[in-house]
ChimeraX commands (.cxc) that place a marker at each C-alpha (Angstrom):
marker #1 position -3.04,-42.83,-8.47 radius 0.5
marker #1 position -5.33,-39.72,-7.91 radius 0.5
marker #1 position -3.41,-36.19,-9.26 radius 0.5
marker #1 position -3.24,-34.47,-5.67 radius 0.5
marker #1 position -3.53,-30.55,-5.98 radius 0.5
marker #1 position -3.05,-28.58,-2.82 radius 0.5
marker #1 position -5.07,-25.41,-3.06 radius 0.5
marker #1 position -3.98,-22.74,-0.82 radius 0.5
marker #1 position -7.58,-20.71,0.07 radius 0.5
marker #1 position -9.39,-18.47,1.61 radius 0.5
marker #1 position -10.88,-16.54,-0.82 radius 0.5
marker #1 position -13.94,-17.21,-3.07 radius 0.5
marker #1 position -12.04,-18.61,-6.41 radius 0.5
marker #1 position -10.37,-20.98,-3.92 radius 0.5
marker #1 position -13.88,-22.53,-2.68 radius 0.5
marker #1 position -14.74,-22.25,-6.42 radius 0.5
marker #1 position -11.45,-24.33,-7.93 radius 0.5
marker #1 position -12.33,-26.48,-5.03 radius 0.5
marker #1 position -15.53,-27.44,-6.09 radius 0.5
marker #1 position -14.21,-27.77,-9.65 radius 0.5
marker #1 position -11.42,-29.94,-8.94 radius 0.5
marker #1 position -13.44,-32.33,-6.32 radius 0.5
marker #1 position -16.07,-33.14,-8.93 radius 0.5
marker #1 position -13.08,-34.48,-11.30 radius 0.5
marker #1 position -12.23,-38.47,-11.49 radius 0.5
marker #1 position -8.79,-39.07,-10.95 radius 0.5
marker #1 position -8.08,-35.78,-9.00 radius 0.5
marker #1 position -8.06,-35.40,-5.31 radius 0.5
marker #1 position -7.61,-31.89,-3.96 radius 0.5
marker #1 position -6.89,-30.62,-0.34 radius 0.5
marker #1 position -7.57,-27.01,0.70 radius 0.5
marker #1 position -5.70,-25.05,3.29 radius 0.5
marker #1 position -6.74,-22.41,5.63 radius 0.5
marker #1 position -5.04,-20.11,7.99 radius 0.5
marker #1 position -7.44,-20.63,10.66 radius 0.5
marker #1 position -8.20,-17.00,11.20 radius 0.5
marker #1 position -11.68,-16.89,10.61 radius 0.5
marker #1 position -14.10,-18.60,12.96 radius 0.5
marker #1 position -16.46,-19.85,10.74 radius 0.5
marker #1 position -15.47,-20.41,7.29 radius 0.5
marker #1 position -17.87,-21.08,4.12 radius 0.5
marker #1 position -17.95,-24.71,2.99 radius 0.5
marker #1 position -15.20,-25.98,1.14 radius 0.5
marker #1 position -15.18,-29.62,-1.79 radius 0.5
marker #1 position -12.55,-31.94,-1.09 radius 0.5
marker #1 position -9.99,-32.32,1.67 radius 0.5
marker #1 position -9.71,-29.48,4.54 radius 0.5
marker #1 position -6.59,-28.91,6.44 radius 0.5
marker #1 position -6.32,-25.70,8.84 radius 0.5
marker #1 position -3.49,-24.18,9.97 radius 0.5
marker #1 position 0.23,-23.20,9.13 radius 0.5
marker #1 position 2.89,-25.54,7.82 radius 0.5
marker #1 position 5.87,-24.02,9.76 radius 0.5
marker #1 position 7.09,-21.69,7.09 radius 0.5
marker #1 position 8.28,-22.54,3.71 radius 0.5
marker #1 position 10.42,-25.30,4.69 radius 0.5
marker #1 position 7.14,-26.91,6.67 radius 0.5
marker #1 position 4.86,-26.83,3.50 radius 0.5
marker #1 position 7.71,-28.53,1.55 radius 0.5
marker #1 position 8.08,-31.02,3.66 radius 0.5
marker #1 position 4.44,-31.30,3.95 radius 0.5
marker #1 position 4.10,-31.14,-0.40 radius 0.5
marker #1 position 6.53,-34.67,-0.58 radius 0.5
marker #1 position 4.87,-36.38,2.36 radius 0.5
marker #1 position 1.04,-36.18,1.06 radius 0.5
marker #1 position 2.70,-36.87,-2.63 radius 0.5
marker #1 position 1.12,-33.11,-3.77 radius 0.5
marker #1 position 1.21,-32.83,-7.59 radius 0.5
marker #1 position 0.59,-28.80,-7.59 radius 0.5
marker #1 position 0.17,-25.66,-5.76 radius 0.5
marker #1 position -2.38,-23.28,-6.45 radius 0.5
marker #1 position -2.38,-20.35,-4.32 radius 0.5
marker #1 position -5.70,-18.70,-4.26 radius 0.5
marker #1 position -5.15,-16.99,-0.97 radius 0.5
marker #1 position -5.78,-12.81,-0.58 radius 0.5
marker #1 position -3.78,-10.52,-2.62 radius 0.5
marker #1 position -2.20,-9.36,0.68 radius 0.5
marker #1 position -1.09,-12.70,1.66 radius 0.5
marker #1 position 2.24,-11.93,0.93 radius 0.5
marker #1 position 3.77,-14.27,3.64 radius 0.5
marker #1 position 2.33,-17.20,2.38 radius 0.5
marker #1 position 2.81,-16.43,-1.20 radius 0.5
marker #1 position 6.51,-16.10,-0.71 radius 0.5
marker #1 position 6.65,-19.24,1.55 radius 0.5
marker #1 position 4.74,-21.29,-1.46 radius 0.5
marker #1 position 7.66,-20.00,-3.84 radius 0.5
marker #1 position 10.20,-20.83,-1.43 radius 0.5
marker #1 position 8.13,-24.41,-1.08 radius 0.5
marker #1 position 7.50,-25.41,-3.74 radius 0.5
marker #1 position 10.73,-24.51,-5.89 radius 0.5
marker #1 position 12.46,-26.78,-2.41 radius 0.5
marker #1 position 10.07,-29.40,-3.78 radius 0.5
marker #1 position 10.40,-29.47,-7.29 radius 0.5
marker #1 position 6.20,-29.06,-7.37 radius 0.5
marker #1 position 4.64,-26.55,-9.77 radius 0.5
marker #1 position 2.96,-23.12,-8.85 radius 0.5
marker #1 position 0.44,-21.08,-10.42 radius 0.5
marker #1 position -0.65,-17.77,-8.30 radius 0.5
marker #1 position -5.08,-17.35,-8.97 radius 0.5
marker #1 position -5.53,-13.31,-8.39 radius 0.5
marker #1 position -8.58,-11.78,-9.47 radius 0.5
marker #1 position -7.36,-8.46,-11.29 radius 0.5
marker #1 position -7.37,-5.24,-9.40 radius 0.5
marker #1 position -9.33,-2.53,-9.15 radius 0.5
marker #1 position -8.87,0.93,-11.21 radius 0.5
marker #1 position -10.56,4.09,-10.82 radius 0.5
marker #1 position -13.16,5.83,-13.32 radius 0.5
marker #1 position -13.50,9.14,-14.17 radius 0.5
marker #1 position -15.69,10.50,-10.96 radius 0.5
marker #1 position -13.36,8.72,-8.42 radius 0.5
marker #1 position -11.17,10.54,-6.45 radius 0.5
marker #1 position -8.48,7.76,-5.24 radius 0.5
marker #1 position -5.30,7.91,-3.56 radius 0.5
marker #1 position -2.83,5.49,-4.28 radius 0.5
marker #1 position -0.38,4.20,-0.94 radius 0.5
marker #1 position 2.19,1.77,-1.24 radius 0.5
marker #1 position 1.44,0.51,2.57 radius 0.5
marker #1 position -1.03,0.87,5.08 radius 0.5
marker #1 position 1.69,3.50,6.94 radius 0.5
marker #1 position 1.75,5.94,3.74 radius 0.5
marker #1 position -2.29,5.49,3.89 radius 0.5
marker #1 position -2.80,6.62,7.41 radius 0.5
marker #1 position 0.18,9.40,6.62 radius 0.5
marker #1 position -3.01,10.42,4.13 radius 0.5
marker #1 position -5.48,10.47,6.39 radius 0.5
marker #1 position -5.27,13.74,8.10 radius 0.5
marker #1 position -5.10,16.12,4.79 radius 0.5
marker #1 position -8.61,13.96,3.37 radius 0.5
marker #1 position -10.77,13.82,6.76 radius 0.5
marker #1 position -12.20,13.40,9.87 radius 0.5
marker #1 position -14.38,10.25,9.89 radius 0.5
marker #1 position -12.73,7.04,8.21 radius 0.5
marker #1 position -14.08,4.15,7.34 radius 0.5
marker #1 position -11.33,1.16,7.41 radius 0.5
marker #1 position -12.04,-1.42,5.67 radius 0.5
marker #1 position -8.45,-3.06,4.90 radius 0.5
marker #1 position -9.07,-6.00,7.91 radius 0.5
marker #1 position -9.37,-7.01,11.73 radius 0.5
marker #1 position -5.63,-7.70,11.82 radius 0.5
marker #1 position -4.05,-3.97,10.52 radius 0.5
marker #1 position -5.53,-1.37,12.72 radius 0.5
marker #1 position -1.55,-1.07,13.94 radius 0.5
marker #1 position -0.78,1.74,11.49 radius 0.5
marker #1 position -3.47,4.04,12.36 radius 0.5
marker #1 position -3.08,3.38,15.85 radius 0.5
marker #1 position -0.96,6.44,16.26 radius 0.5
marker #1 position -4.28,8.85,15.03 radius 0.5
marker #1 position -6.15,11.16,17.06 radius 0.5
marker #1 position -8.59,13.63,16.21 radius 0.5
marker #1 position -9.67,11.27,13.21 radius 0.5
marker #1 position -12.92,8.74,14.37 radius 0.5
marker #1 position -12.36,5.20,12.84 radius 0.5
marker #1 position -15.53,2.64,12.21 radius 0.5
marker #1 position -14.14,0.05,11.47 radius 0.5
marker #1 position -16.01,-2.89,9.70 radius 0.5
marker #1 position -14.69,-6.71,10.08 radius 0.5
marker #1 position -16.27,-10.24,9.87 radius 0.5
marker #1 position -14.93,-11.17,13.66 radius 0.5
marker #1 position -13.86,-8.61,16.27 radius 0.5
marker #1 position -10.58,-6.45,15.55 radius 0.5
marker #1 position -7.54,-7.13,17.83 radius 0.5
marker #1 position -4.74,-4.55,19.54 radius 0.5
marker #1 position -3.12,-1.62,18.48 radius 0.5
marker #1 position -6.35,-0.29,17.57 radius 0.5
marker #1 position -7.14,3.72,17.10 radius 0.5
marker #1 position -8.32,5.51,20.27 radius 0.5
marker #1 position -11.41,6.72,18.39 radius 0.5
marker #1 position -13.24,3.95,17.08 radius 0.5
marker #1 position -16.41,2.75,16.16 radius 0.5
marker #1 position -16.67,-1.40,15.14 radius 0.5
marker #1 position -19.26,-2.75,13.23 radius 0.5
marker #1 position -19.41,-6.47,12.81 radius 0.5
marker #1 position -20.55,-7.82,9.61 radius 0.5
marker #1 position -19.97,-10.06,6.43 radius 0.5
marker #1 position -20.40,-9.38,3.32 radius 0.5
marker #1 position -21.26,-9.57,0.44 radius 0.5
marker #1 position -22.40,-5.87,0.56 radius 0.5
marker #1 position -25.03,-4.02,-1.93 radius 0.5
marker #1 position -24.39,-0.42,-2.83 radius 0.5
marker #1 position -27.40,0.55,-0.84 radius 0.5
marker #1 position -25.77,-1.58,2.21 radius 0.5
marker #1 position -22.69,0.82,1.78 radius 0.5
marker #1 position -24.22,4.09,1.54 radius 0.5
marker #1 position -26.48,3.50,4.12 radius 0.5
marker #1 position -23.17,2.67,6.54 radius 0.5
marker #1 position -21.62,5.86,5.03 radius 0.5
marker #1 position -24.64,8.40,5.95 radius 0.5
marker #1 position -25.09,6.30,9.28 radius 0.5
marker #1 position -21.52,6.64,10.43 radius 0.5
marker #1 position -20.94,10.34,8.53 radius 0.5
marker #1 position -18.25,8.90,6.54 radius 0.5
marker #1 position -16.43,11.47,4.86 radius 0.5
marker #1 position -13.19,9.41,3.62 radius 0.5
marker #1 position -12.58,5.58,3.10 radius 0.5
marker #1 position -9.63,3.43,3.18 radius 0.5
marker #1 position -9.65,-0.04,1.68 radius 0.5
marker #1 position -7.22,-2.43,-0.02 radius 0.5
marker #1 position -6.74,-3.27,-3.61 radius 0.5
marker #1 position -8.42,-6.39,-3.32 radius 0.5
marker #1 position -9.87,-6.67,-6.76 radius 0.5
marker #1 position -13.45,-8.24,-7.89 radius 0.5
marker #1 position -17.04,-7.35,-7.60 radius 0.5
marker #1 position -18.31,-8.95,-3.84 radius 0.5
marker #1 position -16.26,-6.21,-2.09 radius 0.5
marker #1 position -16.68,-3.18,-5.03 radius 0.5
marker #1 position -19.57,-1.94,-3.62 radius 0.5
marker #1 position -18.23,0.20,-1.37 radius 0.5
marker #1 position -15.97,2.37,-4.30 radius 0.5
marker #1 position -19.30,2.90,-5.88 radius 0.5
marker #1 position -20.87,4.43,-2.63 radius 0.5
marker #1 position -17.88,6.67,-2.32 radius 0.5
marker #1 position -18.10,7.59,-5.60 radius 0.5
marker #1 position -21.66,8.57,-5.60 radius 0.5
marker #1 position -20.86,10.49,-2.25 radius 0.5
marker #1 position -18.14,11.94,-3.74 radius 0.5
marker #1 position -15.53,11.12,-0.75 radius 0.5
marker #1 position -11.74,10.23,-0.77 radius 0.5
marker #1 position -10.69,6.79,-1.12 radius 0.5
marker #1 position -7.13,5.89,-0.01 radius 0.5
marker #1 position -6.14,2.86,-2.12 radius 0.5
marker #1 position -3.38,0.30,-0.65 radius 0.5
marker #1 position -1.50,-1.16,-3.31 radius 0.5
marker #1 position -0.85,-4.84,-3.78 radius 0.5
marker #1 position 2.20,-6.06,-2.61 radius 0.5
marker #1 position 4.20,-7.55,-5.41 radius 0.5
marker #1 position 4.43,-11.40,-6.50 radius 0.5
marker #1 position 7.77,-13.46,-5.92 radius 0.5
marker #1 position 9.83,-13.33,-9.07 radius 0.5
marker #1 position 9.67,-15.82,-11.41 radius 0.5
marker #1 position 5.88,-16.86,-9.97 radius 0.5
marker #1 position 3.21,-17.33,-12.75 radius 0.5
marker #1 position -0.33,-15.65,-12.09 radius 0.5
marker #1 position -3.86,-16.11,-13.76 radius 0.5
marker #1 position -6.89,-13.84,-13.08 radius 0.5
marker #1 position -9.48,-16.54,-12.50 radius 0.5
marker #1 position -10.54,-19.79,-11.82 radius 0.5
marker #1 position -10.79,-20.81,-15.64 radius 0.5
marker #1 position -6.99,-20.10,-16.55 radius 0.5
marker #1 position -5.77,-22.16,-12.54 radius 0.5
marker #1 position -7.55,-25.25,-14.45 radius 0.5
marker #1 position -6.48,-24.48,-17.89 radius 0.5
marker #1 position -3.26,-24.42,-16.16 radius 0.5
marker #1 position -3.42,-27.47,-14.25 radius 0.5
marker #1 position -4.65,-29.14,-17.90 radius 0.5
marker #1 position -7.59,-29.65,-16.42 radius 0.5
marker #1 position -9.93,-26.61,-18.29 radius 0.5
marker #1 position -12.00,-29.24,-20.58 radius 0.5
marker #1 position -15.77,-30.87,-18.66 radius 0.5
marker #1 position -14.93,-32.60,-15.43 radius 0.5
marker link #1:1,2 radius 0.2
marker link #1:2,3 radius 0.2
marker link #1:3,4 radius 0.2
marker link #1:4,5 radius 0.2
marker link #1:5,6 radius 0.2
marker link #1:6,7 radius 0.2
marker link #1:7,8 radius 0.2
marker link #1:8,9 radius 0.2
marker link #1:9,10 radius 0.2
marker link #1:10,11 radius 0.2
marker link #1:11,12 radius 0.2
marker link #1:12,13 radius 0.2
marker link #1:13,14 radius 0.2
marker link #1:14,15 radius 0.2
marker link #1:15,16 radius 0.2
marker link #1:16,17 radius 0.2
marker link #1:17,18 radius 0.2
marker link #1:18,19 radius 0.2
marker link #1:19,20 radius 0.2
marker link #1:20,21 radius 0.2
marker link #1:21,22 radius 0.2
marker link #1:22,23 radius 0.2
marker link #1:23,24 radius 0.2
marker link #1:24,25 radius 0.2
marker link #1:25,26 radius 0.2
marker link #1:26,27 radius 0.2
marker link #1:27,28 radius 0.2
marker link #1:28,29 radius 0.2
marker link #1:29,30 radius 0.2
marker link #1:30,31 radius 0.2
marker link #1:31,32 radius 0.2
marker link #1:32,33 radius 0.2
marker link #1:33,34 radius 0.2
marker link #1:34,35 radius 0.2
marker link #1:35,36 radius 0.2
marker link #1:36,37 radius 0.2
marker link #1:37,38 radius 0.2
marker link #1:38,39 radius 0.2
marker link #1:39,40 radius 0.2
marker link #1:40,41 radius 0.2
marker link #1:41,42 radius 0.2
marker link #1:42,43 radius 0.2
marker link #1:43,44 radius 0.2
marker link #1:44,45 radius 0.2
marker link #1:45,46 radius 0.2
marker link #1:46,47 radius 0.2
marker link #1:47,48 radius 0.2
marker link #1:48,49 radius 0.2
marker link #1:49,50 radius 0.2
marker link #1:50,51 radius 0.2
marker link #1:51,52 radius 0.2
marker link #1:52,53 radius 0.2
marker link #1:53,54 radius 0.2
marker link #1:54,55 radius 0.2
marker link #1:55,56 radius 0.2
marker link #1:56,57 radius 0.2
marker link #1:57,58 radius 0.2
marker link #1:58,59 radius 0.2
marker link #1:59,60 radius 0.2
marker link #1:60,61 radius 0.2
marker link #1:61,62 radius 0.2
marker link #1:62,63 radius 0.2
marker link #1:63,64 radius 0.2
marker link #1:64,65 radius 0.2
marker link #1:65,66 radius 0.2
marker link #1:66,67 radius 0.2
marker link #1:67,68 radius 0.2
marker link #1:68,69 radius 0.2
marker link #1:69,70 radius 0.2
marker link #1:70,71 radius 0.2
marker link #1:71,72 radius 0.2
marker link #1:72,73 radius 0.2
marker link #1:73,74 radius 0.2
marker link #1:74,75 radius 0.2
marker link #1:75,76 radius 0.2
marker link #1:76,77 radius 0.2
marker link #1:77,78 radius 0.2
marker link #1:78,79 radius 0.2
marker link #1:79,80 radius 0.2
marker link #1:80,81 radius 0.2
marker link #1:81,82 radius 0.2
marker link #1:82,83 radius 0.2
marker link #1:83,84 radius 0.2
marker link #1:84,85 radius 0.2
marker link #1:85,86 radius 0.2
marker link #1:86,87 radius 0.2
marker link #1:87,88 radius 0.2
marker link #1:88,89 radius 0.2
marker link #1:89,90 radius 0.2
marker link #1:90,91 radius 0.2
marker link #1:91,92 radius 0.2
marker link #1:92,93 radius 0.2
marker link #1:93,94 radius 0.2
marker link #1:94,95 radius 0.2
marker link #1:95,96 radius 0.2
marker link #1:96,97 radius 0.2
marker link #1:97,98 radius 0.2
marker link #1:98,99 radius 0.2
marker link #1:99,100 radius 0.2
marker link #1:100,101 radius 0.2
marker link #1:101,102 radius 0.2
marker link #1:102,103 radius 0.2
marker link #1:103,104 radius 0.2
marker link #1:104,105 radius 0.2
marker link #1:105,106 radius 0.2
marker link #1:106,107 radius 0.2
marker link #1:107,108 radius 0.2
marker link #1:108,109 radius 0.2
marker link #1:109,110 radius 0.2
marker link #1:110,111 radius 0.2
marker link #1:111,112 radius 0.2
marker link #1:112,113 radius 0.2
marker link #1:113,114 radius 0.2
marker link #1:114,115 radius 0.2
marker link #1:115,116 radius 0.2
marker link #1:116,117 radius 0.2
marker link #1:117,118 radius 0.2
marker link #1:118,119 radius 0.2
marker link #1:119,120 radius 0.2
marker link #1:120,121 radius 0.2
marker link #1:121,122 radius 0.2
marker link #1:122,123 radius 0.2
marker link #1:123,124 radius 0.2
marker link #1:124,125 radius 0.2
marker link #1:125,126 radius 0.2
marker link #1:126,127 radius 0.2
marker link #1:127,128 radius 0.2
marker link #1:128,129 radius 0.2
marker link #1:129,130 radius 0.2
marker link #1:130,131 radius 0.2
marker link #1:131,132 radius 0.2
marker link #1:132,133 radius 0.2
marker link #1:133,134 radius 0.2
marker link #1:134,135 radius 0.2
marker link #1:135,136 radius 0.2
marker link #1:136,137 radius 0.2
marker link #1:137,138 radius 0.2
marker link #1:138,139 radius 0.2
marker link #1:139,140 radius 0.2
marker link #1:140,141 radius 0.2
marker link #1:141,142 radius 0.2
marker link #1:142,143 radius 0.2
marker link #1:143,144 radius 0.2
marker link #1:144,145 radius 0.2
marker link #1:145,146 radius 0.2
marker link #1:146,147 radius 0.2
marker link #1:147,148 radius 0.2
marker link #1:148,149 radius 0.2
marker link #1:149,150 radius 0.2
marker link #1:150,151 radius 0.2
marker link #1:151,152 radius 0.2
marker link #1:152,153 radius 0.2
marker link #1:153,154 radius 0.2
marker link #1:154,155 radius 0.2
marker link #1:155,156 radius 0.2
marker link #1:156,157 radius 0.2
marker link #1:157,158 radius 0.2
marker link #1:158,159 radius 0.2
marker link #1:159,160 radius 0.2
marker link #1:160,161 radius 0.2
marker link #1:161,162 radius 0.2
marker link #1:162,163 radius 0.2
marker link #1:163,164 radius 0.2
marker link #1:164,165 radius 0.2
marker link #1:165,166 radius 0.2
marker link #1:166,167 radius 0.2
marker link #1:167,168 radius 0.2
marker link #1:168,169 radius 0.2
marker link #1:169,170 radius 0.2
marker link #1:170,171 radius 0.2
marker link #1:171,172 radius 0.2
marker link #1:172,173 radius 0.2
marker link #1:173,174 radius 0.2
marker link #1:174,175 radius 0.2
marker link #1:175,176 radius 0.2
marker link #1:176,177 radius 0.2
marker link #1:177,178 radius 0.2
marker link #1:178,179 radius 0.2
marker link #1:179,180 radius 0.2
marker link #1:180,181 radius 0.2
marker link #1:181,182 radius 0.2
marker link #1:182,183 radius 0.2
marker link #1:183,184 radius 0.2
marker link #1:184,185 radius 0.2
marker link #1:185,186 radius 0.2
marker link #1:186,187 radius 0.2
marker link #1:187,188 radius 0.2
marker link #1:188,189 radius 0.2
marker link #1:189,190 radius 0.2
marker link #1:190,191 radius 0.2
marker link #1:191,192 radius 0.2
marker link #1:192,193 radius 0.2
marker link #1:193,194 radius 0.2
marker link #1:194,195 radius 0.2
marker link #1:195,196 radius 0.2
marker link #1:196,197 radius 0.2
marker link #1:197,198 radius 0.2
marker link #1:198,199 radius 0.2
marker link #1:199,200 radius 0.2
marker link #1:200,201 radius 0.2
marker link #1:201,202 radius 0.2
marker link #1:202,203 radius 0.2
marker link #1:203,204 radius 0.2
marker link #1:204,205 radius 0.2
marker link #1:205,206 radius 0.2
marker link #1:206,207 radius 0.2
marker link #1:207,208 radius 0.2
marker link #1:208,209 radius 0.2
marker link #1:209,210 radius 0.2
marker link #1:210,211 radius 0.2
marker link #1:211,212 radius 0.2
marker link #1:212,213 radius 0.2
marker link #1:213,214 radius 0.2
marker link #1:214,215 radius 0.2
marker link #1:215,216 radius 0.2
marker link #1:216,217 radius 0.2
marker link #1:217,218 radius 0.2
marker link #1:218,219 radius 0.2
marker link #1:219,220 radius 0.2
marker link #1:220,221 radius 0.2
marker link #1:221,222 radius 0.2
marker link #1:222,223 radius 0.2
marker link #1:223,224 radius 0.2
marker link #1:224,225 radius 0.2
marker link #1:225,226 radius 0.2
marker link #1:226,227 radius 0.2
marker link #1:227,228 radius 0.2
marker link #1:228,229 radius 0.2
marker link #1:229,230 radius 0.2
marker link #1:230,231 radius 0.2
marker link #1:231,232 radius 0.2
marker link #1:232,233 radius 0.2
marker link #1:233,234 radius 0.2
marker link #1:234,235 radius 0.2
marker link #1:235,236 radius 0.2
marker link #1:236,237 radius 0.2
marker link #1:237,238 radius 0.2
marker link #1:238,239 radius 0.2
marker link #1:239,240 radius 0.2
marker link #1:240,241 radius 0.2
marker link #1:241,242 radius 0.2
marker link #1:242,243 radius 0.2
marker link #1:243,244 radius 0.2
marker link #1:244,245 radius 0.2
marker link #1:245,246 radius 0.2
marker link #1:246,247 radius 0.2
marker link #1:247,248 radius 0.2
marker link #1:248,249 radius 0.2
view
């Protein structure tokens, strides 16, 4: 029978291990999205959108579609479904690796701020400056809701959704962005401080350089932390080496 690995997406290395796992004989792989964006890049294999119904859902769901492993390549700040895969999969008696690319850290000429949430980063916000640029998703405009006398533009792939700041500028666009994409957006919207998540990698770095040559603020959320006991690789490579899988499919 055909090894079935459930990858958990979303991000780029998911679409990647995707594509690496659906060009192997003998292994079948399904991908799952949350269904939050629209339009979502091409994806190898089998496609499933949608939740499970929690942790006890995807187990279920992990037996009944005889799932061999979990890889969960979703966003850093997926934290939800990270925990629910733990939960899951341990239920299940199925394997787990966590793919997360590493994080970012700041050079010499950057002038970060650390947070711990998106509260403690718009709790920043007044003491750095006036005109923000928020960058840390659609979906978490709730915490800086609150803020007046700061202007927002806000930059998302699809259109943001309620609480949303009172002063605030959207600008719809996808990315990958170029350095000269960013500090054109920072001169055009007078940017003088930007918030962003700890994402990690290089298609959504750009922006840190711009700041940097601009020499503005950058408030930094921190990643949430990883269930305990989960095991984590950086990168598509180590998920197959994982799986046994890292030799020429």
């Amino acid at each position: 029978m055909p090894r079935h690995i459930l990858v958990l997406g979303g991000t780029t290395e998911a679409r990647h291990l995707a594509a690496e796992l659906a060009g192997r004989p003998g292994t079948r792989v399904t991908t799952s999205l949350a269904g939050r964006v629209a339009r979502p890049g091409a994806v190898a294999g089998d496609v499933r959108v949608g939740g499970f119904g929690g942790a006890d859902g995807l187990a279920d769901w992990l037996r009944a579609q005889d799932v061999d492993a979990v890889v969960d390549a979703t966003h850093p700040f997926a934290a939800t479904i990270t925990a629910n895969a733990a939960r899951a999969t341990a239920a299940a008696g199925r394997p787990l690796v966590v793919l997360r690319r590493p994080g970012w850290h700041p050079g010499p000429l950057d002038r970060w701020h650390w947070a711990a949430s998106l509260t403690e980063a718009a709790e920043l916000l007044p003491d750095l400056g006036r005109r923000v640029l928020l960058t840390t998703g659609r979906m978490d405009l709730a915490a800086f809701a609150h803020l007046e006398g700061l202007h927002f533009v806000v930059r998302s792939v699809e259109p943001a959704e309620p609480p949303m700041p009172p002063d605030m500028t959207q600008v719809l666009a996808r990315g990958p962005f170029t350095v000269a994409d960013e500090l054109e957006l920072l001169r055009e919207h007078r940017v003088d401080v930007l918030v962003t998540k700890d994402s990690g990698g290089e298609a959504t770095a750009a922006k840190l350089t711009a700041a940097r040559e601009r020499g503005l603020p950058v408030v930094v959320v921190r990643r949430p932390p990883l269930p305990a006991g989960v095991t984590a690789v950086p990168g598509v490579p180590e998920a197959l080496a994982w799986l046994d899988l890292d030799g020429p499919g």
